[in-house]
Structure formats: C-alpha cells, structure tokens
DRENFIZA-828789 format. One record per atom (N, C-alpha, C): x, y, z; residue in one letter. Coordinates in steps of 0.02 Angstrom, whole numbers, padded with zeros to 5 digits, always signed. Example, Ala and Ser with C-alpha at 12.3 -4.5 7.8 and 13.67 -1.06 7.14 Angstrom:
! DRENFIZA-828789
+00660-00284+00390a
+00615-00225+00390a
+00660-00165+00390a
+00642-00112+00354s
+00684-00053+00357s
+00645+00002+00394s
//
This chain:
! DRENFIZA-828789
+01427+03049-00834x
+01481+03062-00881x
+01486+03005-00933x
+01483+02932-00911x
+01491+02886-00958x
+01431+02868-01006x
+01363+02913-00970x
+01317+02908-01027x
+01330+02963-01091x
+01353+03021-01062x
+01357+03053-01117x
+01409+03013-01170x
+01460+02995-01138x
+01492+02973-01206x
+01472+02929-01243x
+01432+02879-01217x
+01386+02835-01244x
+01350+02857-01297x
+01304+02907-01266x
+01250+02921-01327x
+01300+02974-01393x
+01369+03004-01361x
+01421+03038-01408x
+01436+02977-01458x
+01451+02924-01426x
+01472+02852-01473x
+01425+02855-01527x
+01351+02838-01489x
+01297+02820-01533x
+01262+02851-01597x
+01273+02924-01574x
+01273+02958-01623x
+01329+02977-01680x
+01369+02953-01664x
+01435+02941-01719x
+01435+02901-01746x
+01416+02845-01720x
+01414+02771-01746x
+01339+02789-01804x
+01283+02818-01803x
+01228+02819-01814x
+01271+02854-01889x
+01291+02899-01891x
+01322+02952-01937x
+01348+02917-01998x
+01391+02864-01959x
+01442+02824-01987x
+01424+02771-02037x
+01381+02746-02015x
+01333+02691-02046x
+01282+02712-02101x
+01261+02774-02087x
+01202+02818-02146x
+01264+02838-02200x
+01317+02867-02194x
+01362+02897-02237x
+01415+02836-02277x
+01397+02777-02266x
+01405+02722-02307x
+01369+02702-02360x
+01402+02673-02422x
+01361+02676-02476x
+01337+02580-02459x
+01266+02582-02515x
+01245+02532-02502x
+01270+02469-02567x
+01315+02409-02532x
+01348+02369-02579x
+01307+02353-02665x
+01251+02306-02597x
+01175+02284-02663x
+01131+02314-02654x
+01084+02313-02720x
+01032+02323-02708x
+00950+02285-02676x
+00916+02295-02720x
+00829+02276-02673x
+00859+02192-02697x
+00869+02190-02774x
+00865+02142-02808x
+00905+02066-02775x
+00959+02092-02723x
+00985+02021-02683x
+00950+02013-02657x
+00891+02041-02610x
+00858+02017-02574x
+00798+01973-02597x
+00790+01963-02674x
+00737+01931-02687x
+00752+01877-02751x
+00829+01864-02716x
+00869+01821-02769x
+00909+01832-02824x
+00905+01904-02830x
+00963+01931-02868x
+01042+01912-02866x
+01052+01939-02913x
+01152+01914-02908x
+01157+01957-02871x
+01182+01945-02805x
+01207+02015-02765x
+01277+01972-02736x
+01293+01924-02762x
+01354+01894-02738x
+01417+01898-02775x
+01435+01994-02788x
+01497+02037-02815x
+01525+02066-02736x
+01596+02051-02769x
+01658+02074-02719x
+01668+02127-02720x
+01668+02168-02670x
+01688+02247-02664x
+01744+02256-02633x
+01801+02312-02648x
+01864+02302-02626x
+01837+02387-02624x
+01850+02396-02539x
+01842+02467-02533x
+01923+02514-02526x
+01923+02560-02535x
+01986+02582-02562x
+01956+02674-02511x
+02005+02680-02488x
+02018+02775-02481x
+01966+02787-02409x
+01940+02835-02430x
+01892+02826-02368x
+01843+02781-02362x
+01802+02766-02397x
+01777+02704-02406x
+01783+02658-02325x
+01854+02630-02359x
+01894+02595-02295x
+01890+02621-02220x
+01935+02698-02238x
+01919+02706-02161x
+01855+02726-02127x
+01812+02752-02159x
+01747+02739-02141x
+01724+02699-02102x
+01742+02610-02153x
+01719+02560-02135x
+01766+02548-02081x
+01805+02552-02071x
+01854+02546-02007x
+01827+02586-01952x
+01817+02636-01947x
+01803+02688-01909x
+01729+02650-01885x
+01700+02632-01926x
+01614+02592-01896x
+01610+02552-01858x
+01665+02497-01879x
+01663+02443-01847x
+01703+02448-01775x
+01753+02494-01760x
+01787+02514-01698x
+01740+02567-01651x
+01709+02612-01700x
+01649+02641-01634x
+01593+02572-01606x
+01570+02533-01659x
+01521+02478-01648x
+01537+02455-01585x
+01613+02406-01589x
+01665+02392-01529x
+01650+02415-01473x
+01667+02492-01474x
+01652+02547-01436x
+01613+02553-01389x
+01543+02567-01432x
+01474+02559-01389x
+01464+02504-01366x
+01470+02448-01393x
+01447+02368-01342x
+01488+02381-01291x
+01548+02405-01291x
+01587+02384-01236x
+01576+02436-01182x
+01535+02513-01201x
+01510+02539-01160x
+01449+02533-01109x
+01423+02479-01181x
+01363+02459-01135x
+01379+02400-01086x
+01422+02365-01080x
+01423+02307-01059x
+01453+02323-00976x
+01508+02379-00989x
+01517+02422-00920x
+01459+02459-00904x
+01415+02471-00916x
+01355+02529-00892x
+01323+02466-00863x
+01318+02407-00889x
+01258+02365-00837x
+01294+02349-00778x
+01384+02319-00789x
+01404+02300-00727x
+01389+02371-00657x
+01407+02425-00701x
+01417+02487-00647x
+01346+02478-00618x
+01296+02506-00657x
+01217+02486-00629x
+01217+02453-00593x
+01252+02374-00604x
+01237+02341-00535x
+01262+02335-00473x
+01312+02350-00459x
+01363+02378-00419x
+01310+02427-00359x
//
C-alpha cells in the first residue's frame, strides 16, 4: 500500500516539475545574464508550492520505506 502511494507521489511530483516554466535559458549556463528575479504570482506559485511539498513528500516516503524494509 505505501508503495503505491509512493510511486502516486512520484508521478505527481514528475507532472509537477514538467508543467513548470523554465526561469533561464541555455545562455546562463554558458555565462549568460541569467541572474533576473522572478516573482511568481497565481498559479505559478501554487504550483511551485505544490512541488516542493510533494518533493517533501516522497523523501519522507522513502526514508520510512527503508526503516520499514529493515524492520
């Protein structure tokens, strides 16, 4: 039961992260100005809220799945 919700997490979390827009582009990575402030607003936000609390989520599912395993 606690794997399914796991891989339910993971695949939400997976969802969550693709349906985010991307801040910078190629160009920070090769020294570009990519050091602009983004102020996310509407869903945006809860999106990003919502990502970072499933993220939460899954570590902390995984971290009970090894204790249970070892048990």
């Amino acid at each position: 039961m606690l794997i399914i919700f796991h891989a339910t997490i993971g695949l939400l979390l997976s969802c969550a992260i693709t349906l985010q827009q991307r801040m910078t582009g190629l160009s920070a990575t090769f020294g570009g100005s990519g050091a602009t402030f983004v102020q996310r607003r509407g869903a945006e936000s809860v999106l990003f809220k919502a990502t970072v609390w499933l993220s939460v989520v899954f570590f902390v599912l995984g971290v009970v799945q090894l204790f249970i395993s070892q048990s």
